[in-house]
Each structure stands twice: as C-alpha cells, then as structure tokens.
PyMOL commands that place a pseudoatom at each C-alpha (Angstrom):
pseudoatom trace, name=CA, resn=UNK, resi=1, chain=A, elem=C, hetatm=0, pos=[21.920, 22.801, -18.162]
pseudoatom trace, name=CA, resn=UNK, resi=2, chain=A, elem=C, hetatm=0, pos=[19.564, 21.883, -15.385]
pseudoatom trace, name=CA, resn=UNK, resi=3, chain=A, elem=C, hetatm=0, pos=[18.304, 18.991, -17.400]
pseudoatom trace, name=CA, resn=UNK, resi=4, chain=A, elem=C, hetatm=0, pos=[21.746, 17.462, -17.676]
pseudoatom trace, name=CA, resn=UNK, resi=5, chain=A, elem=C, hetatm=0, pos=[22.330, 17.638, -14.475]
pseudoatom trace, name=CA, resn=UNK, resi=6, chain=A, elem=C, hetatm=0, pos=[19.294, 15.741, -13.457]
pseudoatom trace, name=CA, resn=UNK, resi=7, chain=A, elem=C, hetatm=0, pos=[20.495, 13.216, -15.807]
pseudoatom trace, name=CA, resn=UNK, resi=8, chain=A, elem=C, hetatm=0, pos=[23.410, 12.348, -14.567]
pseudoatom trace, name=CA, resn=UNK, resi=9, chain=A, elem=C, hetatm=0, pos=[21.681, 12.299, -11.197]
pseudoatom trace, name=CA, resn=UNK, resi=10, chain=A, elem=C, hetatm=0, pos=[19.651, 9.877, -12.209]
pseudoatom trace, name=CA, resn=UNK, resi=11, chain=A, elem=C, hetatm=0, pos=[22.125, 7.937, -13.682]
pseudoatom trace, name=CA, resn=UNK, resi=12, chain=A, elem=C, hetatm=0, pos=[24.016, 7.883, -10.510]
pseudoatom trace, name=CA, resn=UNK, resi=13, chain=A, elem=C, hetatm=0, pos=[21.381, 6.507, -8.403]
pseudoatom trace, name=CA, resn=UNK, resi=14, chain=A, elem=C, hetatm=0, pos=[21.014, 3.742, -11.123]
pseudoatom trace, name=CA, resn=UNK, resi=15, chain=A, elem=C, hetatm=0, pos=[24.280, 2.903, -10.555]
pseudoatom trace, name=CA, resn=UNK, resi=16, chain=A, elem=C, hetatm=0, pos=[24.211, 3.311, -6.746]
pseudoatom trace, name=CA, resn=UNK, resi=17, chain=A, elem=C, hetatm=0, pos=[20.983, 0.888, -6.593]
pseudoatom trace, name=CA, resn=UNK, resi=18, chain=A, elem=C, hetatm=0, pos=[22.593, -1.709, -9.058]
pseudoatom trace, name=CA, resn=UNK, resi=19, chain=A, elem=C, hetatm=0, pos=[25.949, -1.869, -6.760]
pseudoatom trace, name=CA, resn=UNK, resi=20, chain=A, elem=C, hetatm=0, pos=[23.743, -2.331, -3.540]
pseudoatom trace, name=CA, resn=UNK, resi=21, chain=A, elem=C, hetatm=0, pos=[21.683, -4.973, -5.693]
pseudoatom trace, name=CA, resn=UNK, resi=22, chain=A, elem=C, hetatm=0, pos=[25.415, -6.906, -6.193]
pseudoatom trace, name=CA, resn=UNK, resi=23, chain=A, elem=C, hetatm=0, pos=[26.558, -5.973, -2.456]
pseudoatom trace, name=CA, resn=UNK, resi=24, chain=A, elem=C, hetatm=0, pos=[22.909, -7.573, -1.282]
pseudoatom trace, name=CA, resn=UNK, resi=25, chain=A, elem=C, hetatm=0, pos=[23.501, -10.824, -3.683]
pseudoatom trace, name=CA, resn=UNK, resi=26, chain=A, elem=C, hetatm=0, pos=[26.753, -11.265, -2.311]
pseudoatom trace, name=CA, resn=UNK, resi=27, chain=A, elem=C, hetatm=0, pos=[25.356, -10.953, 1.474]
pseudoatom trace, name=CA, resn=UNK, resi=28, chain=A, elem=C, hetatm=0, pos=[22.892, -13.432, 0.304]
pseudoatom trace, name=CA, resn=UNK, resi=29, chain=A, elem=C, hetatm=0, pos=[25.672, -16.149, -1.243]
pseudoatom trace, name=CA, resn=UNK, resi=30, chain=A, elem=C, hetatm=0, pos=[27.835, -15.448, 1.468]
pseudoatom trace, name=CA, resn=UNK, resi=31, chain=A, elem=C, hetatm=0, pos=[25.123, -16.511, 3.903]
pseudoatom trace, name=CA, resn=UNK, resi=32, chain=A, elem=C, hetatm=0, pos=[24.150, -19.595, 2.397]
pseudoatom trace, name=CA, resn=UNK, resi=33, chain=A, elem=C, hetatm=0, pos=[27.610, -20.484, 1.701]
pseudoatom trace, name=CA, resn=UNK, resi=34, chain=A, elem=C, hetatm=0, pos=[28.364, -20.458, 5.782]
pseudoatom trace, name=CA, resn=UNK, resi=35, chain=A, elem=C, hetatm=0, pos=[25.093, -22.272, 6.197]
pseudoatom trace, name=CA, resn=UNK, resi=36, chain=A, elem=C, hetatm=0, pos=[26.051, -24.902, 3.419]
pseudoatom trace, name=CA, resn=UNK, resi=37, chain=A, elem=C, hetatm=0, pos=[29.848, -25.602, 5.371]
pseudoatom trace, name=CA, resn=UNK, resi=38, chain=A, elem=C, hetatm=0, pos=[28.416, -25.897, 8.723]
pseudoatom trace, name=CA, resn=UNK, resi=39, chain=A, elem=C, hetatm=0, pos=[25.666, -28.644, 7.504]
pseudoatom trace, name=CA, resn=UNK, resi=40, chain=A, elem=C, hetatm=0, pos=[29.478, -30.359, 6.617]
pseudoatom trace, name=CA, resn=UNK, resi=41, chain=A, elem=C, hetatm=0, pos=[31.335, -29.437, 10.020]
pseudoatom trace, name=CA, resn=UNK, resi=42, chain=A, elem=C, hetatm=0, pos=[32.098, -33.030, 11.065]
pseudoatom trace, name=CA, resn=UNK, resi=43, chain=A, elem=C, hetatm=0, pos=[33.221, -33.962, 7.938]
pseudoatom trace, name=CA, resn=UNK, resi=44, chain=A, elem=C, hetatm=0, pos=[35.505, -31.223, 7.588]
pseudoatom trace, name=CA, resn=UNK, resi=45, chain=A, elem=C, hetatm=0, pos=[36.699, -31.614, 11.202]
pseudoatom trace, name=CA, resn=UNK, resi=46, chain=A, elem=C, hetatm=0, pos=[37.570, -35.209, 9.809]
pseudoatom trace, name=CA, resn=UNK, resi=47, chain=A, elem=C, hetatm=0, pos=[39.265, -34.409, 7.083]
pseudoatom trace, name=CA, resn=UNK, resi=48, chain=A, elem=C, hetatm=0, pos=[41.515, -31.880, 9.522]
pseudoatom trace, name=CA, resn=UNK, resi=49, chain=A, elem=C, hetatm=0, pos=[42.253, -34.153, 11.410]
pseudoatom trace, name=CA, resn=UNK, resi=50, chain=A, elem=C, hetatm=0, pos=[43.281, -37.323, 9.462]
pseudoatom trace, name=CA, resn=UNK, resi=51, chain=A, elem=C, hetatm=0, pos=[45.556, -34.719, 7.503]
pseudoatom trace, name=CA, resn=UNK, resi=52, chain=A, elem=C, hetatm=0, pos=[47.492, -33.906, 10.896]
pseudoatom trace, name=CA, resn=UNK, resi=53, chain=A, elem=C, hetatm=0, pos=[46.558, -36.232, 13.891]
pseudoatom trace, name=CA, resn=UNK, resi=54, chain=A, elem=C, hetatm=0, pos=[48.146, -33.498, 16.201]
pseudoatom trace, name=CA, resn=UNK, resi=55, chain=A, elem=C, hetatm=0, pos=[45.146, -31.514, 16.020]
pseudoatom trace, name=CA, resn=UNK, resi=56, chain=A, elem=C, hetatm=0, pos=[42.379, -31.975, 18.952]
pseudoatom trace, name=CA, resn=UNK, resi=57, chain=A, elem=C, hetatm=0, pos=[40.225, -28.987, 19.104]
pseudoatom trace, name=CA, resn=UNK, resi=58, chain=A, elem=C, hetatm=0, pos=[39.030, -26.878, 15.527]
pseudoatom trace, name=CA, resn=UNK, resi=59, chain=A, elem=C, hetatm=0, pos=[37.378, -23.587, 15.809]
pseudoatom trace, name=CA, resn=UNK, resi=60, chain=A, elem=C, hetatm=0, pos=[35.953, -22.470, 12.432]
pseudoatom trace, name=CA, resn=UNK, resi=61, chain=A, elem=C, hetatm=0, pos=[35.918, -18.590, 11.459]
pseudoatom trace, name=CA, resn=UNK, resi=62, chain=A, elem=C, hetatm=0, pos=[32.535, -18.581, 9.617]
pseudoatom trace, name=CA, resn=UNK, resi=63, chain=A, elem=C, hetatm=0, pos=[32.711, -14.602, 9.706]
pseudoatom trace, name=CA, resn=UNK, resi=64, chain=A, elem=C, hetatm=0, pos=[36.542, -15.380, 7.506]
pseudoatom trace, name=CA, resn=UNK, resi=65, chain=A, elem=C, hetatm=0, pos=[35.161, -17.093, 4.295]
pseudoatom trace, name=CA, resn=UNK, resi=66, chain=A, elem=C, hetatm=0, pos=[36.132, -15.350, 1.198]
pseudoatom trace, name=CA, resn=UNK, resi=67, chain=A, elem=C, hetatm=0, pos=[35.887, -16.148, -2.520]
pseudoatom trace, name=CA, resn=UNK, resi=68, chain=A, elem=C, hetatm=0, pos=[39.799, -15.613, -4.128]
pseudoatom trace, name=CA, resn=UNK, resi=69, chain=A, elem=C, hetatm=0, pos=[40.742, -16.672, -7.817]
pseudoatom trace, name=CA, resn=UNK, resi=70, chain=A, elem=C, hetatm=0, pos=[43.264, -18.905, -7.770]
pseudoatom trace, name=CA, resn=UNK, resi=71, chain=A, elem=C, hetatm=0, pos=[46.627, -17.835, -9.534]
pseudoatom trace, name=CA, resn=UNK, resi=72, chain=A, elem=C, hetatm=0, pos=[47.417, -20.566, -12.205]
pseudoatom trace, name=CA, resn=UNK, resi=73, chain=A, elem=C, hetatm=0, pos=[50.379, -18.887, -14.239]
pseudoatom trace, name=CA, resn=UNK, resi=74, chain=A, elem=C, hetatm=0, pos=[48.136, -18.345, -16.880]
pseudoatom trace, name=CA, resn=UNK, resi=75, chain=A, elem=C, hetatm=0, pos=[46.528, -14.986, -18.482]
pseudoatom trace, name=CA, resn=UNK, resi=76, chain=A, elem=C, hetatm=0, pos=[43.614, -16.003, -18.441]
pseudoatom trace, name=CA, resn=UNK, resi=77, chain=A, elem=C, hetatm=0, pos=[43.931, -17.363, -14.142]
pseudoatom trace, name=CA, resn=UNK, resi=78, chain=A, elem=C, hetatm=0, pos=[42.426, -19.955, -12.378]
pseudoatom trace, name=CA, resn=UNK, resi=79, chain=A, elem=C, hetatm=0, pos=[38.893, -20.705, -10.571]
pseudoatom trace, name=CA, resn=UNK, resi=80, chain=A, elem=C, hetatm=0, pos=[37.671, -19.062, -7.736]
pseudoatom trace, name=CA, resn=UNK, resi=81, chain=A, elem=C, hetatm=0, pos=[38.148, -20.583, -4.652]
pseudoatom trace, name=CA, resn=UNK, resi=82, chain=A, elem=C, hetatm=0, pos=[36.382, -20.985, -1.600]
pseudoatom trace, name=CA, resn=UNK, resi=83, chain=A, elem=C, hetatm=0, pos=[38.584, -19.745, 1.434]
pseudoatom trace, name=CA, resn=UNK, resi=84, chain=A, elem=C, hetatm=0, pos=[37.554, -20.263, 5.331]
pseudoatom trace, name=CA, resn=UNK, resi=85, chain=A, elem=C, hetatm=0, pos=[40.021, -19.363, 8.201]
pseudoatom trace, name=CA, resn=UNK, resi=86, chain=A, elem=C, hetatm=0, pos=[39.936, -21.998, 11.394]
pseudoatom trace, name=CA, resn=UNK, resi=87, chain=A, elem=C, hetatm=0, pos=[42.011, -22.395, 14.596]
pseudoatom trace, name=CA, resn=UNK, resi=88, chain=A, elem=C, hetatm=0, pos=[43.553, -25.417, 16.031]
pseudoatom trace, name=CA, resn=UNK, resi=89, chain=A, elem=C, hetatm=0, pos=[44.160, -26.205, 19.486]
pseudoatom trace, name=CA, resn=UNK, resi=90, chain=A, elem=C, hetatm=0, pos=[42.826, -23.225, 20.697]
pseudoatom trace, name=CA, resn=UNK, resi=91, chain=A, elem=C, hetatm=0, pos=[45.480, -20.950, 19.943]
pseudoatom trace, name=CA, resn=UNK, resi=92, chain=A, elem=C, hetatm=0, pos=[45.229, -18.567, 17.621]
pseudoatom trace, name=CA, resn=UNK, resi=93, chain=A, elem=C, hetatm=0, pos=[48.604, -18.735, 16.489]
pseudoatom trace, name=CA, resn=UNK, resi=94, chain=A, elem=C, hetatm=0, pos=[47.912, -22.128, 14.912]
pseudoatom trace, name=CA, resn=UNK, resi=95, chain=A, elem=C, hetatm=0, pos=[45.703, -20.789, 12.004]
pseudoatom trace, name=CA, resn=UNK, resi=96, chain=A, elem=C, hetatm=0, pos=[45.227, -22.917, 8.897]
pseudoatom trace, name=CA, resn=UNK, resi=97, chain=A, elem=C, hetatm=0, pos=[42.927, -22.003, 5.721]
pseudoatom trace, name=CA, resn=UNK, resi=98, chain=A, elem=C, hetatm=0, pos=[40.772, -24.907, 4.307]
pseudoatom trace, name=CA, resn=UNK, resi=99, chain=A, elem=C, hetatm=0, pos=[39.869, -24.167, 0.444]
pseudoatom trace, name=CA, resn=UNK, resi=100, chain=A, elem=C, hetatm=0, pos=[37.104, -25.179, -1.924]
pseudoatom trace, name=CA, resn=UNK, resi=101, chain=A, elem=C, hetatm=0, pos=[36.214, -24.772, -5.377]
pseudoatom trace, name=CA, resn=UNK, resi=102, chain=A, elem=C, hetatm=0, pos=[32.662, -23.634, -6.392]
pseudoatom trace, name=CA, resn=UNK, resi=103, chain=A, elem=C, hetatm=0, pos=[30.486, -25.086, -8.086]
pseudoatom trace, name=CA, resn=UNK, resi=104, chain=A, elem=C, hetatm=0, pos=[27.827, -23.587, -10.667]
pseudoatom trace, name=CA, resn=UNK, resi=105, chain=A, elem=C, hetatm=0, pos=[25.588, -22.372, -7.719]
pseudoatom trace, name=CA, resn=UNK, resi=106, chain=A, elem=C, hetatm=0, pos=[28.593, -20.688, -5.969]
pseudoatom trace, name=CA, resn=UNK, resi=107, chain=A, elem=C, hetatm=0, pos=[28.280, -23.535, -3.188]
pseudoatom trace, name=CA, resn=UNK, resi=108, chain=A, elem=C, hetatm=0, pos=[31.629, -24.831, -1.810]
pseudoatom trace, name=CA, resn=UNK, resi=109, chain=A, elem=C, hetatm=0, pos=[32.423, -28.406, -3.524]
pseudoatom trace, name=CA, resn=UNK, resi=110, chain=A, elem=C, hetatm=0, pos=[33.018, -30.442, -0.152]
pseudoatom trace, name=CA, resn=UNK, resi=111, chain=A, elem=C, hetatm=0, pos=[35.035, -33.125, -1.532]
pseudoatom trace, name=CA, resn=UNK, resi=112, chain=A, elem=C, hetatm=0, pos=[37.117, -30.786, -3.716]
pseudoatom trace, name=CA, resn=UNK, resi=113, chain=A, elem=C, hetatm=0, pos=[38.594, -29.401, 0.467]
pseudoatom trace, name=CA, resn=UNK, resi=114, chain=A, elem=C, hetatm=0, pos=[42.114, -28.829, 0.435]
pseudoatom trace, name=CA, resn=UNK, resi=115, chain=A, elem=C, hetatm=0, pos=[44.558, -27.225, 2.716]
pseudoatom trace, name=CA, resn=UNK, resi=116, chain=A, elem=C, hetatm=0, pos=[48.689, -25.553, 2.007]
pseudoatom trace, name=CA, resn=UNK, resi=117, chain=A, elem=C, hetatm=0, pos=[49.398, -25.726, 6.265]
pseudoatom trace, name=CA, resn=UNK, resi=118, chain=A, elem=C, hetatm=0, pos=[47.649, -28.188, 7.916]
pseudoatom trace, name=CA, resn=UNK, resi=119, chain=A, elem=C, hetatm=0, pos=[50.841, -30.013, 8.000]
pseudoatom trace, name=CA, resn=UNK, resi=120, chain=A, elem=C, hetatm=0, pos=[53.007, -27.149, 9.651]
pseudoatom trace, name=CA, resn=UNK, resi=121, chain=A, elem=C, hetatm=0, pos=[50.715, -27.148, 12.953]
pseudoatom trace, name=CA, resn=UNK, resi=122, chain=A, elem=C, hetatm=0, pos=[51.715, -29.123, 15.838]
pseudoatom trace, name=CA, resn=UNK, resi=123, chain=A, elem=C, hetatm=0, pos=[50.530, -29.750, 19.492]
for i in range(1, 123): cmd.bond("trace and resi %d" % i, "trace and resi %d" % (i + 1))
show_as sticks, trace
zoom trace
C-alpha cells in the first residue's frame, strides 16, 4: 500500500506545517504583547509601588509572560490571563506576578493589572 503510505505522509506534514503556523502566531502575539507592556512600564512601576510603598527598585521578566486561564469554580473556567514575573529590590527572592486580562486582540488590558503578593514583599 505504497499509496497509503504517502498519504498519511502527506497528511503528517499538513499537520506538522499547521502546528508551526500556531507555534509562529504565538511567537508573533507573544512579541507584541512584551512590546505593548513595556510602552506601559512606568505606569505599571506606579501601580507596584502605590500597592506596597516598600518597594524601590522593579526588574520586569519580559522573557516570563505567559497566557493562563483563570480557574473560576466553574465547568466551563474563567478568562485567560495575562501573567508577567518581576523582581523587587533586587533580590530575586522577592518575586511577585502582575496579571492582566486580554482583550479581543490578545493585548494585555492595562487598567484591568492586578497582583495576589505584592503585599507579602518587604524591604
């Protein structure tokens, strides 16, 4: 069954290209994404820091963000979120996560920033 075989062959490298198209997209989202939140840096550094005045110094992860779906309790879950991964105070052991939720475009909603730890990290 030579013919079958180059069939599924084919069919393989359909699938192959159509994964690398998603994987490419993604790249491509991702990028933009990290090049959207930096255009916002100071404003997110403000918001850090009127949430917990004992941070100085923020270093952002921009290599960190992620796109999660939020856990609502519900079958169906929640929206995706937005996740990036910062320092404070120069320490890597103070780590916080900022969050946003996307909008239609897949860009991070700036004023929809939220945060579980800020509070927990002290000078």
């Amino acid at each position: 069954c030579q013919m079958n075989s180059e069939s599924k062959s084919q069919s393989n490298e359909v699938k192959n290209s159509k994964q690398s198209a998603v994987k490419k997209g993604k790249k491509v989202i991702k990028k933009e994404q990290v090049a959207y939140l930096k255009k916002y840096e100071k404003e997110l550094t403000e918001y850090v820091k009127t949430q917990n005045p004992d941070i100085s110094e923020i270093k952002y992860d921009w290599n960190s963000v992620r796109i999660v779906e939020a856990s609502n309790g519900t079958p169906q879950g929640g929206e995706q979120l937005l996740l990036i991964w910062s320092y404070a105070n120069g320490s890597e052991l103070t780590n916080f996560t900022l969050n946003f939720t996307l909008g239609d475009n897949q860009m991070p909603n700036i004023d929809s920033v939220g945060s579980d730890n800020l509070s927990t990290i002290e000078d």
